[in-house]
N, C-alpha and C positions, 0 to 999 in steps of 0.2 A: 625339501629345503633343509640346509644344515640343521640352520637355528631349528626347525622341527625334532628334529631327531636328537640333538643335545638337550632339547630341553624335555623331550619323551621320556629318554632312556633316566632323567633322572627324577619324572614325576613318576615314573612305575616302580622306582627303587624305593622313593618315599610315600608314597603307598603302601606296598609289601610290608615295610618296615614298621610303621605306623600301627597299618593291622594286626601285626605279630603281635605287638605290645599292648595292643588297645588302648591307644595315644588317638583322643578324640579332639584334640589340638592343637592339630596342624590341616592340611591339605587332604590330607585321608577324612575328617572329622568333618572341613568346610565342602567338600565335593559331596559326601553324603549327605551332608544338608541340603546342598545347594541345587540337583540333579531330581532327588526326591521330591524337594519343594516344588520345583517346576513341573517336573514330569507329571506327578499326582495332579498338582493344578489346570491343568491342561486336559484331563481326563474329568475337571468337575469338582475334584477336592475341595472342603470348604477350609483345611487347616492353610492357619498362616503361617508366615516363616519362623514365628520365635514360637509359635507350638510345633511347628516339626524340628526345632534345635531343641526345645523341651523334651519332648519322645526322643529323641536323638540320643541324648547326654544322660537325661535321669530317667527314661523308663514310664514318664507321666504327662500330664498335660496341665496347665492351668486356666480352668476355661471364663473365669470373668463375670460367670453368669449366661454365657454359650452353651447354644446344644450345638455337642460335641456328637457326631455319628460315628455309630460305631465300626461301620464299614473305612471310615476315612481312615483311622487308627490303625487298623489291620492292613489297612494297603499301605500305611508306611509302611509301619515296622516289616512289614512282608518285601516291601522296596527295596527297605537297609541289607536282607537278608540274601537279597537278590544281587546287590554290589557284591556281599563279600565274598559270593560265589564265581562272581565273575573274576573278581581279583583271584581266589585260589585257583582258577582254571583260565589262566588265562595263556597259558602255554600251551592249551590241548587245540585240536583243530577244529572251527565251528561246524557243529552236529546237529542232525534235528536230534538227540540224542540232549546232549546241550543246551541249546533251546528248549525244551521240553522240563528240563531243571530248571531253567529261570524262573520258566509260568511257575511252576511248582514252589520255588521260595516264594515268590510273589504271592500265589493265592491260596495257598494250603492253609491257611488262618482266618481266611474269608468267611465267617459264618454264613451271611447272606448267597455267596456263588455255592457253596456247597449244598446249602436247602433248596437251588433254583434246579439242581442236581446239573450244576455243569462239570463238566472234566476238569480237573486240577492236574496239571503235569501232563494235560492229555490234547489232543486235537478235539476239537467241537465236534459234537455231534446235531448240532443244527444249524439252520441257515440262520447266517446275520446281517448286515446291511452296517455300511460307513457311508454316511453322506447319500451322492449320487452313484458312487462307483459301487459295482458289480461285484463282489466278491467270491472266492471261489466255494462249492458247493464242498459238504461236508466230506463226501464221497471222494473228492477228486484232491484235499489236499495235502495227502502223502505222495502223490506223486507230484505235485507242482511243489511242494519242498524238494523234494530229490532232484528233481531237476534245476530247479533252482540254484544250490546247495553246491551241483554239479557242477554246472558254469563258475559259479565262485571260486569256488577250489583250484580249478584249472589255471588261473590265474597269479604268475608268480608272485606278485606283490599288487595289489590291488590298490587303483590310484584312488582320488577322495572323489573320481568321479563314477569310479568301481564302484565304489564302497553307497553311495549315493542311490545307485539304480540297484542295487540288494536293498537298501532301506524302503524305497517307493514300491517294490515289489513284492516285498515280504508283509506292507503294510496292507496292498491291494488284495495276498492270496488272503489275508485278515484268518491265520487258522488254527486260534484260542478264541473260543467263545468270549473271553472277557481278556481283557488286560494285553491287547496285541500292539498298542502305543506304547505301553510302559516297557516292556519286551523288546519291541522295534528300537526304541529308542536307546538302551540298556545293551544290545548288540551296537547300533550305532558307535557310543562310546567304547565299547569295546576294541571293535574294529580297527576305530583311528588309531587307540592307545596303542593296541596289537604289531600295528601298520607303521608307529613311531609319525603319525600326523597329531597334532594338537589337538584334542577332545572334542567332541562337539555336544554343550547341553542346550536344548532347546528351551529357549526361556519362554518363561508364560506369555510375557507380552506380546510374546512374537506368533503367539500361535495362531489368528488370523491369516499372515503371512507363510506359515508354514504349513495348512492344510490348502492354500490357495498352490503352493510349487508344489507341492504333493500332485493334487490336481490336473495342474499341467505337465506334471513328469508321466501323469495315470492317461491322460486321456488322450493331449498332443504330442507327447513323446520328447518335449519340451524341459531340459532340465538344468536350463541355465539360473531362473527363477531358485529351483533347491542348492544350485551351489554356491549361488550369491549368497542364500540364507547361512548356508555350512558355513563359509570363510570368516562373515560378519559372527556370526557364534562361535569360532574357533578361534577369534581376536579375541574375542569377549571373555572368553577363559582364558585365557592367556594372558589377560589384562589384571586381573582378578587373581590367578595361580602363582604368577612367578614368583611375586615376594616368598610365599610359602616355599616355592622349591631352592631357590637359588640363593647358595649363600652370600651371604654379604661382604665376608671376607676371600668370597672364591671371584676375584676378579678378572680371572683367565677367562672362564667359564660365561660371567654375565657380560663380560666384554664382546666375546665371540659370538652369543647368542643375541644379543643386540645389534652389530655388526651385519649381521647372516639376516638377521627381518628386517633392517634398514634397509637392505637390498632385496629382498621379498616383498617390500612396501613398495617400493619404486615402480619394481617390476608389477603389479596389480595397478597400477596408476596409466 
């Protein structure tokens, strides 16, 4: 859709831009908040939102009289560090090369994964378990990335229903011993922004609903359930983003992109 793509090409400009200058006050500042907060929550985090804009902005936390764990701290900041590598690479082609970087911003600060001695930046070397699904054996997930990896790529522009069955699969080979949601998820946005589709963060609330279409995309082959979820959370930022993006005095621009999801509305209707 148009309005997708006008409104991409100029939330990755303001991004870029943002991040050059270390402008934590706009769209660059609220996504990092906003992505981290969920995504960590979702994995168990106990930090709330005005202590990860806390660690965010100043470096610290205000705990109230809270224990604070120190595991949860470190997977932000490890989080933050993992966005802004996705943003400086986000013109290279996804890699398990790539992939491999993310885990590694994300958990190289981990004291706790590193005394459990799991790999950082590396593929598991033990079996793990998600829920009820099977995930793949230590042994076998460089090649179920490569092949996975491979089908992706072949693909000239990968629709959000491409990009949906890379997410359900990459979650299933599950192949970081820790941190393969934050990761997953971290590509997810990636992807769309890549792709010029409208972001998708998955919000905490929703994560009942979103381990349940995960499920059915894993086990019935079913993946109407995750892209109902995608669209509903790709509204949802987008509801949330555009003031950030879209000037106020650019009414060519907010015209058109309104215009272009008016009729993107209809059409889902």
């Amino acid at each position: 859709m148009q309005y997708e793509i006008d409104f991409t090409q100029l939330l990755t400009k303001q991004f870029k831009v943002e991040y050059q200058k270390r402008d934590k006050s706009g769209i660059y500042g609220f996504t990092q908040q906003y992505l981290t907060y969920n995504s960590n929550k979702i994995e168990g985090s106990g930090l709330g939102e005005s202590q990860i804009a806390s660690l965010f902005n100043t470096g610290s936390i205000m705990s109230d009289g809270e224990i604070i764990v120190a595991k949860d701290i470190e997977e932000a900041t490890g989080h933050f560090a993992m966005f802004n590598h996705m943003l400086e690479t986000l013109d290279e082609e996804l890699s398990q090369k790539l992939i491999k970087e993310f885990h590694y911003k994300l958990k190289s600060g981990v004291f706790e994964d590193m005394s459990n001695g799991y790999p950082i930046g590396e593929y598991k070397n033990r079996k793990n378990i998600v829920g009820i699904i099977e995930t793949t054996l230590p042994e076998e997930v460089d090649g179920r990335m490569t092949e996975l990896l491979e089908v992706y790529r072949k693909l000239d522009k990968p629709s959000l229903s491409d990009i949906a069955v890379f997410h359900s699969n990459y979650e299933q080979i599950h192949p970081f011993q820790d941190g393969n949601g934050r990761t997953g998820r971290m590509i997810l946005f990636r992807e769309c922004l890549k792709n010029r589709y409208v972001p998708i963060i998955i919000t905490e609330d929703q994560k009942q609903e979103y381990y349940y279409a995960l499920q059915e995309m894993q086990t019935n082959c079913n993946s109407e359930p995750l892209l109902q979820l995608f669209k509903a959370e790709q509204q949802d930022y987008f509801d949330l983003a555009k003031d950030f993006v879209i000037p106020t005095s650019n009414k060519s621009i907010e015209m058109r992109i309104k215009e272009a999801k008016a009729v993107y509305d209809r059409k889902r209707k």
